[in-house]
Short mmCIF file of the C-alpha atoms (twelve columns), coordinates in Angstrom:
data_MODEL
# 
_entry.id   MODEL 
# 
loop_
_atom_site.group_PDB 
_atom_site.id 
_atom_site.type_symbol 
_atom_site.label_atom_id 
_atom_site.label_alt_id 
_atom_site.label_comp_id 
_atom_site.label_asym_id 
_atom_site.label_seq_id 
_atom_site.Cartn_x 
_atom_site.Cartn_y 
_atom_site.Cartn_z 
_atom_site.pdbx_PDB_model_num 
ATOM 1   C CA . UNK A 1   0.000   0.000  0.000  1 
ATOM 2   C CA . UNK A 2   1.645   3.510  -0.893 1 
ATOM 3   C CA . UNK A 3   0.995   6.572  0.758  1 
ATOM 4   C CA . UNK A 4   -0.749  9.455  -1.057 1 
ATOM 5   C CA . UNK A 5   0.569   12.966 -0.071 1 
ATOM 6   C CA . UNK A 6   -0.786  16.309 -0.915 1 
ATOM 7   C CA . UNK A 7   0.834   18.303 -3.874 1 
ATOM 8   C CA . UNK A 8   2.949   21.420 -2.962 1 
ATOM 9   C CA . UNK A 9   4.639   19.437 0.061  1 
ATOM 10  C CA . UNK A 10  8.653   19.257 0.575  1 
ATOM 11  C CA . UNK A 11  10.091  15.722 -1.023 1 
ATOM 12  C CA . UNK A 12  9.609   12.765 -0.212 1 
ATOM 13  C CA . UNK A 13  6.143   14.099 0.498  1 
ATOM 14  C CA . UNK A 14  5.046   14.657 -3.127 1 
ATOM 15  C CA . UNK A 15  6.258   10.862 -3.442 1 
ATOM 16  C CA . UNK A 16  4.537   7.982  -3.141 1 
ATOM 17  C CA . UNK A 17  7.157   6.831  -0.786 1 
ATOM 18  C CA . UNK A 18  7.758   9.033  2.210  1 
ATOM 19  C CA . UNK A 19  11.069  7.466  3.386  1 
ATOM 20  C CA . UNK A 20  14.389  7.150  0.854  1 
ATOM 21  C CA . UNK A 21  17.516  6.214  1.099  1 
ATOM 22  C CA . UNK A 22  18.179  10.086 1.771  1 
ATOM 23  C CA . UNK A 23  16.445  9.379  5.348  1 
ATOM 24  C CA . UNK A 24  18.667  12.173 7.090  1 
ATOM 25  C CA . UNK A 25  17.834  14.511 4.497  1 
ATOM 26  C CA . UNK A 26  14.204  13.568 4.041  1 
ATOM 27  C CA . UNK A 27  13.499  13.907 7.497  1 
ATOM 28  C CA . UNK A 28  15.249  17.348 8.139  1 
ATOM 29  C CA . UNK A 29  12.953  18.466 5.191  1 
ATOM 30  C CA . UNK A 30  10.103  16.881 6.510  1 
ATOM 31  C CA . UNK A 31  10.767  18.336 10.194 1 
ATOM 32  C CA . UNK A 32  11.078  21.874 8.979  1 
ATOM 33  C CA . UNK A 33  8.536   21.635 6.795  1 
ATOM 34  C CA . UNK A 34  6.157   21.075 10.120 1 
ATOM 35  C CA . UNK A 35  8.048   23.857 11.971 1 
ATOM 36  C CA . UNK A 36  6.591   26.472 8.975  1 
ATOM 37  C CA . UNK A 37  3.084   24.887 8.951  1 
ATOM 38  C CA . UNK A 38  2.166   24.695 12.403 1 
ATOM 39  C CA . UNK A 39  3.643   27.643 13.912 1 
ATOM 40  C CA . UNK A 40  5.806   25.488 16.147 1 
ATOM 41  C CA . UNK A 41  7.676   28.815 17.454 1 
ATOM 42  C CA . UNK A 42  7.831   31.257 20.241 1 
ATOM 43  C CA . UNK A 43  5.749   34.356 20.545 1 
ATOM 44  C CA . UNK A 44  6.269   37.521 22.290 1 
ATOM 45  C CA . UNK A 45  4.206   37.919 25.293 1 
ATOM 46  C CA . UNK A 46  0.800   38.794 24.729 1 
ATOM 47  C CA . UNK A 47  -1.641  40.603 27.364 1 
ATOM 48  C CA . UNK A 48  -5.426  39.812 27.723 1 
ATOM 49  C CA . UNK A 49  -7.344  42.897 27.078 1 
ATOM 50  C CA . UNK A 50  -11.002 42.586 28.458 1 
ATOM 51  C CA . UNK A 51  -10.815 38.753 28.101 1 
ATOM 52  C CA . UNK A 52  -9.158  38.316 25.070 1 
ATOM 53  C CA . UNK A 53  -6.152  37.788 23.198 1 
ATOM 54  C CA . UNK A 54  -4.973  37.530 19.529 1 
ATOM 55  C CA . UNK A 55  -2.217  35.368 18.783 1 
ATOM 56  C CA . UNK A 56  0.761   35.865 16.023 1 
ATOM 57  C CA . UNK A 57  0.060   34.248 12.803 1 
ATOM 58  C CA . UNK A 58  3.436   32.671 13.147 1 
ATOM 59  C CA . UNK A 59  3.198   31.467 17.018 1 
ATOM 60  C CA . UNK A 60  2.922   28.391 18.328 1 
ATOM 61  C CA . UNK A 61  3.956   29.052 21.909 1 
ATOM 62  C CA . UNK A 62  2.451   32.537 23.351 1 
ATOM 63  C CA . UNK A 63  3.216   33.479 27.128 1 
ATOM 64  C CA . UNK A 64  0.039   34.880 27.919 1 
ATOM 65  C CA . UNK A 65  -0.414  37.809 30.796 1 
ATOM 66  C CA . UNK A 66  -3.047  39.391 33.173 1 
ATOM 67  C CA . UNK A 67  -4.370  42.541 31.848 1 
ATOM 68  C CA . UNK A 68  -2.567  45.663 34.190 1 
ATOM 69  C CA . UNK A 69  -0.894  42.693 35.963 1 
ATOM 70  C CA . UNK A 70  -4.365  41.490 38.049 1 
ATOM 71  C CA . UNK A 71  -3.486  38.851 40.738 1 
ATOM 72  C CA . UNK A 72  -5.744  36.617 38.227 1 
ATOM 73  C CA . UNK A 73  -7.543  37.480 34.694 1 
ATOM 74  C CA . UNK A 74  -9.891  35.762 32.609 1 
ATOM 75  C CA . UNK A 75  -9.509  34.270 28.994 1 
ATOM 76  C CA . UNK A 76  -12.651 34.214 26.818 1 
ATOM 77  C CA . UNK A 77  -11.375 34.748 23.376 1 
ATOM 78  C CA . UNK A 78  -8.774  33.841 21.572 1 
ATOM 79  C CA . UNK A 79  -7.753  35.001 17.931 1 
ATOM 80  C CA . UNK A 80  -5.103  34.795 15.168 1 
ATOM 81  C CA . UNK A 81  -4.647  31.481 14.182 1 
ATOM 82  C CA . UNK A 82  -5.508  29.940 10.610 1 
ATOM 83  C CA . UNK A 83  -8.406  27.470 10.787 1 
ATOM 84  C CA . UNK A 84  -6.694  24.055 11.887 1 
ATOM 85  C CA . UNK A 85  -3.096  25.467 13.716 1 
ATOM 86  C CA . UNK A 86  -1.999  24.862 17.521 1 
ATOM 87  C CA . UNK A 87  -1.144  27.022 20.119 1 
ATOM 88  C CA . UNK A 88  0.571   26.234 23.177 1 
ATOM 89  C CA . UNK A 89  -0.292  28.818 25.949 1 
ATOM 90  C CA . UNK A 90  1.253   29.092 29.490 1 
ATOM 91  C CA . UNK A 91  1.419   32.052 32.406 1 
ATOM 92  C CA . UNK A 92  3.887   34.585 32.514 1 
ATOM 93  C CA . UNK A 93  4.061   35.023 35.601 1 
ATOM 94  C CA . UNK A 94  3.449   32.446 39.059 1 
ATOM 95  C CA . UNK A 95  2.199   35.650 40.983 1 
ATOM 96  C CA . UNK A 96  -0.683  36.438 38.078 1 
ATOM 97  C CA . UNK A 97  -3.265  33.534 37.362 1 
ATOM 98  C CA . UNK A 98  -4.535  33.141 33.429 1 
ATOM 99  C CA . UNK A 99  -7.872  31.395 33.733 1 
ATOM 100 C CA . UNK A 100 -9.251  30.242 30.022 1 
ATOM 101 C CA . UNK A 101 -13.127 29.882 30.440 1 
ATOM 102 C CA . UNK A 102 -15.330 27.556 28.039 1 
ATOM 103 C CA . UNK A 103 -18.099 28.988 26.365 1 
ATOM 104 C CA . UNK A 104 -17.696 32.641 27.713 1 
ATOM 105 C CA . UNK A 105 -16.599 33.487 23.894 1 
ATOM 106 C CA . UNK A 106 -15.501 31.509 21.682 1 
ATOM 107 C CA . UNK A 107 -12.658 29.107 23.956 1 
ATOM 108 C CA . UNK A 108 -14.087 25.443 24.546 1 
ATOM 109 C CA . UNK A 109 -12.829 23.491 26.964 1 
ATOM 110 C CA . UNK A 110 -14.670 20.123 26.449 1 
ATOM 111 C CA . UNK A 111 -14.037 17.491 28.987 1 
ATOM 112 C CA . UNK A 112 -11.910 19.792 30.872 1 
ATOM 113 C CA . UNK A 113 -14.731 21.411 32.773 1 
ATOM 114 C CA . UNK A 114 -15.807 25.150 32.610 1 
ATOM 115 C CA . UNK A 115 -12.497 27.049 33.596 1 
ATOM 116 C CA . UNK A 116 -8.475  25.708 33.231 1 
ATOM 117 C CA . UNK A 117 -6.537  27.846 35.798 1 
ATOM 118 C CA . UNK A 118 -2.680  28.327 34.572 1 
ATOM 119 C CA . UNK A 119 -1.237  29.361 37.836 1 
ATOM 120 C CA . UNK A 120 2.418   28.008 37.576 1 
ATOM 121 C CA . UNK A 121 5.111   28.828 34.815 1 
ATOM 122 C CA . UNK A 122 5.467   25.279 33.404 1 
ATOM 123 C CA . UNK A 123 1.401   24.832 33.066 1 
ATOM 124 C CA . UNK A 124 0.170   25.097 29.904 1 
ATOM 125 C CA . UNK A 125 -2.943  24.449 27.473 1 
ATOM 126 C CA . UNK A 126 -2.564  23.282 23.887 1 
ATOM 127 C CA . UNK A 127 -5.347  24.466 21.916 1 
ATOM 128 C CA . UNK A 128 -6.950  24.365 18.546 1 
ATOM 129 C CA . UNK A 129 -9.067  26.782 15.934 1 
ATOM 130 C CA . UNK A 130 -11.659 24.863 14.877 1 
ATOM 131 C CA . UNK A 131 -13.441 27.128 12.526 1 
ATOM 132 C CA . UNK A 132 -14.775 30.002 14.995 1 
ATOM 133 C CA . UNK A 133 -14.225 28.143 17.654 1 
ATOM 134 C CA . UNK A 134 -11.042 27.567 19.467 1 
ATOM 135 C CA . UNK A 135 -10.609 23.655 21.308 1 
ATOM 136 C CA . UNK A 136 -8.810  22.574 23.963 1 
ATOM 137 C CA . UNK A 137 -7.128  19.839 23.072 1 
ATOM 138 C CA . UNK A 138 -4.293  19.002 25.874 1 
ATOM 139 C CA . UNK A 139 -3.297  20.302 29.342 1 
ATOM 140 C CA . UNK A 140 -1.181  19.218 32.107 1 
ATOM 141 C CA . UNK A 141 -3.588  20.788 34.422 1 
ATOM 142 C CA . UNK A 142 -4.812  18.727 37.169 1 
ATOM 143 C CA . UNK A 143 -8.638  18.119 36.908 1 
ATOM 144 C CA . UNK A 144 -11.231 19.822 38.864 1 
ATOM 145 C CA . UNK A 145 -13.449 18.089 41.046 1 
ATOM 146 C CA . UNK A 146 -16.947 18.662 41.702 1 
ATOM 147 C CA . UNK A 147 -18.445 17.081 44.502 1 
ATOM 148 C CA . UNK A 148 -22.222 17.046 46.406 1 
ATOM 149 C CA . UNK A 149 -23.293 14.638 49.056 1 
ATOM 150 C CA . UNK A 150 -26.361 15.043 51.064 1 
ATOM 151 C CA . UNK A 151 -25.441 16.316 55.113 1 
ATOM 152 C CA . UNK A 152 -29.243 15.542 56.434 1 
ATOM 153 C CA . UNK A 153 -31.839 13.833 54.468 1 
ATOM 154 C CA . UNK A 154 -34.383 15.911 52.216 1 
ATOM 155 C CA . UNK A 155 -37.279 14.973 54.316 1 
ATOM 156 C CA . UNK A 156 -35.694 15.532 57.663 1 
ATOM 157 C CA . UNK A 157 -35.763 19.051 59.431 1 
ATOM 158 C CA . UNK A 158 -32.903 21.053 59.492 1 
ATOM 159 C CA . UNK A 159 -31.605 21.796 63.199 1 
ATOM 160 C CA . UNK A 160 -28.936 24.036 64.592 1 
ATOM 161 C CA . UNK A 161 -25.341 21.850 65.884 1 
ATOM 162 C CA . UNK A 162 -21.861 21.304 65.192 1 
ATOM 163 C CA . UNK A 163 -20.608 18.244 63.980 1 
ATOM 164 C CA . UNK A 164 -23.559 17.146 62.131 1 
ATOM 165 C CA . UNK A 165 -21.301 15.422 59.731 1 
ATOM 166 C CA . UNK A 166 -17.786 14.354 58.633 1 
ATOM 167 C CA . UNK A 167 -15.798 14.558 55.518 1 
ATOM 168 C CA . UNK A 168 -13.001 12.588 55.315 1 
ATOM 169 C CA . UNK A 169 -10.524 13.623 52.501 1 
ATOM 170 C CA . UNK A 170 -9.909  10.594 50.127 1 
ATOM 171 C CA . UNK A 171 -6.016  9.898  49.184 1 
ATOM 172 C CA . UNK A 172 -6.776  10.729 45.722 1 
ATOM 173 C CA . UNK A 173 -7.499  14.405 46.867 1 
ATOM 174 C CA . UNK A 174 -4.586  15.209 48.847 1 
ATOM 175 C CA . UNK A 175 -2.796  17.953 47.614 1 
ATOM 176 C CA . UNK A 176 -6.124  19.549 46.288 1 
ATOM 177 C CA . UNK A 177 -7.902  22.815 47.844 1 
ATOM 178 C CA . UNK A 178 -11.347 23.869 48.232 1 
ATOM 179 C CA . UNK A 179 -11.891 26.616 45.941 1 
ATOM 180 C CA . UNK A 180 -15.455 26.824 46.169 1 
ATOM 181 C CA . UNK A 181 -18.422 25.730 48.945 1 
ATOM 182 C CA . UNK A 182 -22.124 26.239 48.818 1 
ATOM 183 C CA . UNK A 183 -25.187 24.483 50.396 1 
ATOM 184 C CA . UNK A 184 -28.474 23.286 49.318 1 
ATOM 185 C CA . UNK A 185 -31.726 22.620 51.203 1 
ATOM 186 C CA . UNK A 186 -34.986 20.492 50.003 1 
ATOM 187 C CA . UNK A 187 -37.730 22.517 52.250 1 
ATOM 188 C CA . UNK A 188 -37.293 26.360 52.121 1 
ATOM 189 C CA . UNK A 189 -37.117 28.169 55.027 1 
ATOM 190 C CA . UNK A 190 -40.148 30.731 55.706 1 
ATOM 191 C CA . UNK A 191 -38.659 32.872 57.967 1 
ATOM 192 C CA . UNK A 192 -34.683 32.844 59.308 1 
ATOM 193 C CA . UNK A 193 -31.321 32.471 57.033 1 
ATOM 194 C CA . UNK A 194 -29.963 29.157 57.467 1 
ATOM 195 C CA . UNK A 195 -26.173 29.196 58.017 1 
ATOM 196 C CA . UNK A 196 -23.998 27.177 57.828 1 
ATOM 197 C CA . UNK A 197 -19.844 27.008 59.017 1 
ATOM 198 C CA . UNK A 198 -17.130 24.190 57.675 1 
ATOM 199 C CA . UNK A 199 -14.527 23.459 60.381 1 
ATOM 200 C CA . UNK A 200 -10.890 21.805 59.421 1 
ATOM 201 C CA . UNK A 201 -10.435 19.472 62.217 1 
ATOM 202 C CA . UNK A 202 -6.540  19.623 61.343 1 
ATOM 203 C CA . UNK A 203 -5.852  23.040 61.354 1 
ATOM 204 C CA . UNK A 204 -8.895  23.149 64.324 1 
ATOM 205 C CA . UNK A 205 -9.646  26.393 62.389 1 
ATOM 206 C CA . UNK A 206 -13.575 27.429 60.924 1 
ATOM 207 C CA . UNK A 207 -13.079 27.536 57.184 1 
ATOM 208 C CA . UNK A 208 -15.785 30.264 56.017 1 
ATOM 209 C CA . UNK A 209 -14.181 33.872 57.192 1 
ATOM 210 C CA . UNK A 210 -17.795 34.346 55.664 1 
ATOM 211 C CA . UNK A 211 -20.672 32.152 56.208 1 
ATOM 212 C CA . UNK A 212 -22.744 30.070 53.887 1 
ATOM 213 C CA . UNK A 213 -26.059 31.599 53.736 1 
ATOM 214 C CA . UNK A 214 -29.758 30.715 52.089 1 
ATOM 215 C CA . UNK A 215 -31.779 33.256 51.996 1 
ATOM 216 C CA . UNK A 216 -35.697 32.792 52.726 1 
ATOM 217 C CA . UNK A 217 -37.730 30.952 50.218 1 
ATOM 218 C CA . UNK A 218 -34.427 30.063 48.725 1 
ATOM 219 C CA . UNK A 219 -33.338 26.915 48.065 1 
ATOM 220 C CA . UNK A 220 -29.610 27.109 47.375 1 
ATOM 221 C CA . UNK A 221 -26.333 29.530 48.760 1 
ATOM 222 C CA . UNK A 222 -25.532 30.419 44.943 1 
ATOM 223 C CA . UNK A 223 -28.091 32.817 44.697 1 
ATOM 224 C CA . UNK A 224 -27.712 34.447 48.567 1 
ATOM 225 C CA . UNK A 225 -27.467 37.947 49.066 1 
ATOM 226 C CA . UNK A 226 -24.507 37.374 50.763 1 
ATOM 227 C CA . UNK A 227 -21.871 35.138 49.403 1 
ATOM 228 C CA . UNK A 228 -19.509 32.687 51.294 1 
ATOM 229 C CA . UNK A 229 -15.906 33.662 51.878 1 
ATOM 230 C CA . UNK A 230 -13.392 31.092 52.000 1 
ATOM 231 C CA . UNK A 231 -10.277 31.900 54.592 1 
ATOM 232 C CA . UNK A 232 -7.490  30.759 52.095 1 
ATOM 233 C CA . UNK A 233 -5.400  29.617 55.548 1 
ATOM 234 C CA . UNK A 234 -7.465  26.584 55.983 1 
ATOM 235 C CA . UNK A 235 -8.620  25.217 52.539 1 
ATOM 236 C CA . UNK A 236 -5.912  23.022 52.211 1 
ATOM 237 C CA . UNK A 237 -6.680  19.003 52.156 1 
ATOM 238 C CA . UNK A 238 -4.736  16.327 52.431 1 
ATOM 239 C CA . UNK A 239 -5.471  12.222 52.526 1 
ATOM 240 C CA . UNK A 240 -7.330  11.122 55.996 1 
ATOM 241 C CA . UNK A 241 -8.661  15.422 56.974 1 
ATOM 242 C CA . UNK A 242 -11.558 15.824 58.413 1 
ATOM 243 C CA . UNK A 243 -14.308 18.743 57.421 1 
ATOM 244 C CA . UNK A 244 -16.706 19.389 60.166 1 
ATOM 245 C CA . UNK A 245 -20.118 20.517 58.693 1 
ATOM 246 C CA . UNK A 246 -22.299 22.626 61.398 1 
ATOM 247 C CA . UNK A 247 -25.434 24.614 61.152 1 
ATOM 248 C CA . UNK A 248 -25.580 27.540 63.302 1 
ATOM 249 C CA . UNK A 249 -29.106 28.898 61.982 1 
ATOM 250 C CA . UNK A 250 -32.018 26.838 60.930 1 
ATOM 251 C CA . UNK A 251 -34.431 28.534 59.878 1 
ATOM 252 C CA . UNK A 252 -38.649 27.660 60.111 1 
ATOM 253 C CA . UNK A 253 -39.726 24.636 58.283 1 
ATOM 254 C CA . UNK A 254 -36.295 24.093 56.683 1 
ATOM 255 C CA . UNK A 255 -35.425 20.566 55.852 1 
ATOM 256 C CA . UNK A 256 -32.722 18.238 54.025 1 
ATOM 257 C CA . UNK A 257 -29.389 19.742 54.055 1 
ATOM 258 C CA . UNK A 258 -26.765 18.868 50.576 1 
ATOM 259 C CA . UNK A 259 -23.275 20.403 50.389 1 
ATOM 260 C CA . UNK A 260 -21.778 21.396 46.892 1 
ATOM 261 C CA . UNK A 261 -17.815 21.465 46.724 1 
ATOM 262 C CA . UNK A 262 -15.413 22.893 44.027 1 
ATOM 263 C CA . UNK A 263 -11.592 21.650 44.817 1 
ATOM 264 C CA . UNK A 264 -8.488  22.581 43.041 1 
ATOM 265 C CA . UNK A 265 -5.049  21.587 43.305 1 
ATOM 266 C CA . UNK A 266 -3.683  25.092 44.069 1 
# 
């Protein structure tokens, strides 16, 4: 079986046979002819500008900044390369988080979850234009986890305590960080905020500087008027912690209580 090869390409790849006697030679070609196709080349530094950035035409490895050096910036857009290239994107700085988000504009991060945080220099995500659309398509990023387990059945009533239950960190999340913690409840409460505190049993410090919160006839913290405030002191896991969940306010008529979890490896 011979190969077929598209017209226009450095020999041997107009031949039939992509490997000669010549295979030094062939190979070199073949190698640089890659180099000027995909862009496999460094960029200058480029800054995000209200969420987006546009690439070189001849980059494939772009150091990518915060805009006015924020602490951490989002990525929505991307721009500048043909229909098909790569682009290998990583921080410029360890002090200044890039955080790509899918399906803000036109970045998708498919099977990587909604956001990719590049927070150290040799992180990076490899990413493709795909028509308008720009893919993720490699990252040696760990993964996000998002977890929920139920504290107090739906049907039972919600009641004020500490140590109504235990998290124990599994080995596979040590090293990771909670980044994000919210609560749900099945009954609504008619009148009262129920509030809820995390305690680190390690660190024997509360974790919310700012309570979780549901507001009346609200069923979930995401939408409280308040938000919770992690203290970043005490996020920390490791294999075998323990995460004290307590309710210090219960509300009337509240029942079923369901944590919600984000965790990172920082």
């Amino acid at each position: 079986m011979t190969a077929q090869w598209n017209t226009g390409l450095p020999d041997p790849w107009t031949s039939e046979q992509p490997i000669t006697t010549d295979l030094l030679t062939d190979m070199v070609q073949n190698l640089l002819y890659l180099y000027a196709t995909q862009r496999i080349t460094d960029g200058a530094e480029v800054t995000i500008a209200t969420g987006a950035v546009t690439l070189a035409s001849n980059v494939g490895r772009a150091v990518v900044d915060t805009e006015a050096d924020a602490a951490e910036d989002y990525l929505d857009t991307l721009g500048g390369l043909g229909n098909g290239q790569f682009a290998w994107l990583s921080p410029a700085s360890a002090s200044r988080t890039v955080i790509l988000r899918s399906g803000v504009g036109n970045i998708v991060l498919q099977g990587y979850g909604d956001e990719i945080a590049l927070r150290e220099l040799n992180q990076f995500v490899w990413v493709m234009r795909f028509g308008n659309t720009y893919l993720a398509v490699g990252t040696n990023v760990p993964p996000r986890y998002y977890l929920q387990f139920t504290v107090i059945p739906h049907d039972s009533a919600l009641v004020t305590g500490d140590d109504q239950f235990v998290w124990q960190i599994h080995p596979e999340l040590d090293g990771y960080s909670i980044v994000a913690a919210h609560a749900m409840v099945h009954g609504v409460s008619s009148s009262g905020t129920p509030t809820f505190q995390l305690y680190h049993e390690r660190h024997a410090q509360d974790i919310l500087s700012t309570l979780i919160t549901i507001d009346v006839s609200e069923k979930s913290s995401t939408t409280a008027a308040t938000p919770p405030v992690l203290n970043s002191s005490y996020v920390d896991l490791q294999s075998g912690d323990e995460i004290r969940h307590d309710c210090d306010v219960a509300g009337t008529g509240t029942t079923g209580w369901t944590m919600m979890y984000t965790l990172e490896k920082l």
